[in-house]
N, C-alpha and C positions, 0 to 999 in steps of 0.2 A: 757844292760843298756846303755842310751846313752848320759847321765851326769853324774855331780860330779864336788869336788871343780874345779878341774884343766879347767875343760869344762866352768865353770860359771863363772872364773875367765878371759878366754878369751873371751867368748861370751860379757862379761863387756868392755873388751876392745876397742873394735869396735866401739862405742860408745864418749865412751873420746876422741880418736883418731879423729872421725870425727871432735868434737869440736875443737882441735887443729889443723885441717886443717883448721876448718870454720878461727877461730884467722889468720890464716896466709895468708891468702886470705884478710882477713877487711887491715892486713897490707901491703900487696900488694899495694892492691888500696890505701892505704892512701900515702903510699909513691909515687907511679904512679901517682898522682892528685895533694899531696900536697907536695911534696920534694923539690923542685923548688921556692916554694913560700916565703921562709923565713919566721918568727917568725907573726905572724897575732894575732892583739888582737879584744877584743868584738866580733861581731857576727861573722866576717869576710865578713858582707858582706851581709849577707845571711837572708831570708825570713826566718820563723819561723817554713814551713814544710822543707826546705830544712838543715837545722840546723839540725831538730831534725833527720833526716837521716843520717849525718853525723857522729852526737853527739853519736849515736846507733853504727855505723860501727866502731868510736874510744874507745867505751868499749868495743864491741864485741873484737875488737884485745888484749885488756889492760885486761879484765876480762877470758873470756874464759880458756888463761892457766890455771890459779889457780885454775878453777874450775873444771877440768879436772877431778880430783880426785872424788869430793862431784858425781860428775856424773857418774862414774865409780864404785863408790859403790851404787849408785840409781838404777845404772844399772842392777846390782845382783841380785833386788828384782821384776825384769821383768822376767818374763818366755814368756811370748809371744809377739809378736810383737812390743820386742824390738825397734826396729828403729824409726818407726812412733811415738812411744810413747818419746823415749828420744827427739825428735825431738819437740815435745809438751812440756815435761820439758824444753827445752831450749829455744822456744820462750815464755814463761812464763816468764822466767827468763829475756830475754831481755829488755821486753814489759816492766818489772820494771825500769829496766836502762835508758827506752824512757820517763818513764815517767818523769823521772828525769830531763829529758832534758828541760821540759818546765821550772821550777827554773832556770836550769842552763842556759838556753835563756834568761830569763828576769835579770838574774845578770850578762850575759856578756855585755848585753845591756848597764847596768845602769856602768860596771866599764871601757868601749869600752867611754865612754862620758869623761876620766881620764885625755885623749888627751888633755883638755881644760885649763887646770889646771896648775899651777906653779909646778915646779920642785918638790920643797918639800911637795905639797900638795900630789903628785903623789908617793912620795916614801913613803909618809904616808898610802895612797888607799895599797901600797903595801907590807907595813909594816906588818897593819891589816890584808891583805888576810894571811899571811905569822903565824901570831900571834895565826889568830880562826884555821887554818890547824894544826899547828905546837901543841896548847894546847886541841884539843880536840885527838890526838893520844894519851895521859896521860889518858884520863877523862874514869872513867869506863864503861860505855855506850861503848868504842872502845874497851875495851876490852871484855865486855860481847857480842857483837857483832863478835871479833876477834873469840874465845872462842868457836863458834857456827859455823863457818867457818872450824877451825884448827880440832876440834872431833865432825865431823855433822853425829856420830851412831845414839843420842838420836832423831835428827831430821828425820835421815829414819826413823827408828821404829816409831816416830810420825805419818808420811807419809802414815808408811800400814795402818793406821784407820782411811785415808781416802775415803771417798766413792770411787768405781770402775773409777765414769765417768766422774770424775776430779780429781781426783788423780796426776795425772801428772801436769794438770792447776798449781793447789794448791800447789804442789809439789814445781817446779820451781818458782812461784810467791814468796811463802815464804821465800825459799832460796836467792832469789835475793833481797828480803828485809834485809836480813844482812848481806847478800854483802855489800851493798849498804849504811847499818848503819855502817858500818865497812870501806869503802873506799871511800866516798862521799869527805871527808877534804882534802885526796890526790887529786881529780880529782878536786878542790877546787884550788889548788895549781896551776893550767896549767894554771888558768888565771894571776898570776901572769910571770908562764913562758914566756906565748904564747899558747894561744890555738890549733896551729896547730905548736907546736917546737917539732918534731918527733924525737929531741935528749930526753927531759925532759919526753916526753909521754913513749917511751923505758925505760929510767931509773925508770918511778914509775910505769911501769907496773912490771918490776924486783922483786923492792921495794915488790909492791902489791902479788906476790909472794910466795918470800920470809917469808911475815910476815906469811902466810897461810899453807905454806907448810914444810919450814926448822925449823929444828929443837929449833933454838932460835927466833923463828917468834916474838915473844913478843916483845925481846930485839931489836928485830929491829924495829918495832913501836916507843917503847919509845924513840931509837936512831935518827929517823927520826921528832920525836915529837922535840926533844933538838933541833935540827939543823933548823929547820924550825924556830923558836922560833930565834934563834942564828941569822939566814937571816932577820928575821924580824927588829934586831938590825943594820945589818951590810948593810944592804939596802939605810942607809940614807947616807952611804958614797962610796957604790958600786953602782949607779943606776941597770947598768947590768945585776944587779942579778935577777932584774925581768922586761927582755925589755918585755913583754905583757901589763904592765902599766906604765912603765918610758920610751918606747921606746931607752932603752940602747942597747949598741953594745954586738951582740951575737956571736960574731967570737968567741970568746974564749968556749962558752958551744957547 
């Protein structure tokens, strides 16, 4: 006999583990390219295929841990040709997050033009980012979306009754669709940060985390909901708090 739990439980492993190399490597690079650059708002700069490459390499580092797990158990329901296969679930999964990207290019665009603006109109732009992040972490929708994240049994077992020859496609695409309903508000938040502040991007991929995997994932949501909500107040007297649109001093984060 040349399985069993202990054999499928490692053979799973291998798998997640990749993932979590891929994540450290998107980090790599992003610290290798953008460490140096300081806090950058709106596009940075950047054309709209070059964005949307980047935009993919800073979730692939921000998402990938958390989802270590959801793939790790997808994994268990591969008997064969494990790698190629999970390898399929995970650019499915990406290819969601790119697609994301085009929204989130044409609203860095539109909050990158903030620059123009009087002081308080600016801490206003970033009041609001701070207000739609901070209240939909409360709104049920994050949490039926968290929900599906935190216990994704029901969504494997949906997954085996998909056809053979996208299975994996499907697999990954669907998962990364509430991912994606689930952590959109936070990645929402960096334009308030700084799109490329690789202090705030670390703290909410933590964050992002956390909510998915520890034990009190929820309460950290709604923790994170209150505070965000709470910046959105305290903004009008901190610029700082969000140099990505008030151009405040980020020594301090």
């Amino acid at each position: 006999m040349t399985g069993g739990p202990v054999a499928v439980r490692r053979r799973a492993v291998g798998p997640a583990a990749l993932l979590l190399v891929a994540a450290a490597v998107a980090w790599v690079w992003l610290v290798a390219r953008w460490g140096g650059m300081g806090v950058m708002s709106g596009t940075m700069g950047l054309g709209l295929a070059a964005f949307l490459a980047v935009w993919t390499l800073m979730t692939a580092a921000m998402m990938l841990p958390a989802t270590a797990a959801v793939a790790a158990l997808y994994a268990r329901t591969i008997t064969a040709h494990r790698v190629p296969r999970m390898a399929v679930f995970t650019l499915a999964y990406l290819l969601v997050w790119a697609a994301a990207g085009l929204p989130a290019y044409a609203l860095a665009a539109g909050l990158g033009r903030t620059v123009e603006l009087p002081g308080t109109a600016r801490a206003a732009v970033a009041a609001a980012v701070f207000a739609v992040g901070g209240l939909y972490q409360l709104t049920p929708l994050k949490d039926r979306c968290l929900a599906k994240c935190r216990s994704p049994l029901g969504m494997i077992l949906r997954y085996a009754s998909y056809p053979r020859t996208s299975r994996d496609l499907r697999a990954g695409a669907h998962h990364g669709a509430f991912c994606l309903g689930c952590c959109w508000a936070l990645m929402v938040l960096l334009a308030a940060f700084g799109v490329m502040n690789l202090w705030a991007m670390g703290a909410l991929a933590v964050v992002i985390t956390a909510e998915k995997l520890a034990p009190a994932g929820r309460l950290v949501a709604r923790v994170v909901g209150v505070a965000s909500i709470a910046l959105a107040v305290a903004v009008f007297w901190f610029p700082a708090l969000a140099p990505g649109l008030t151009g405040g001093n980020t020594a301090g984060m």
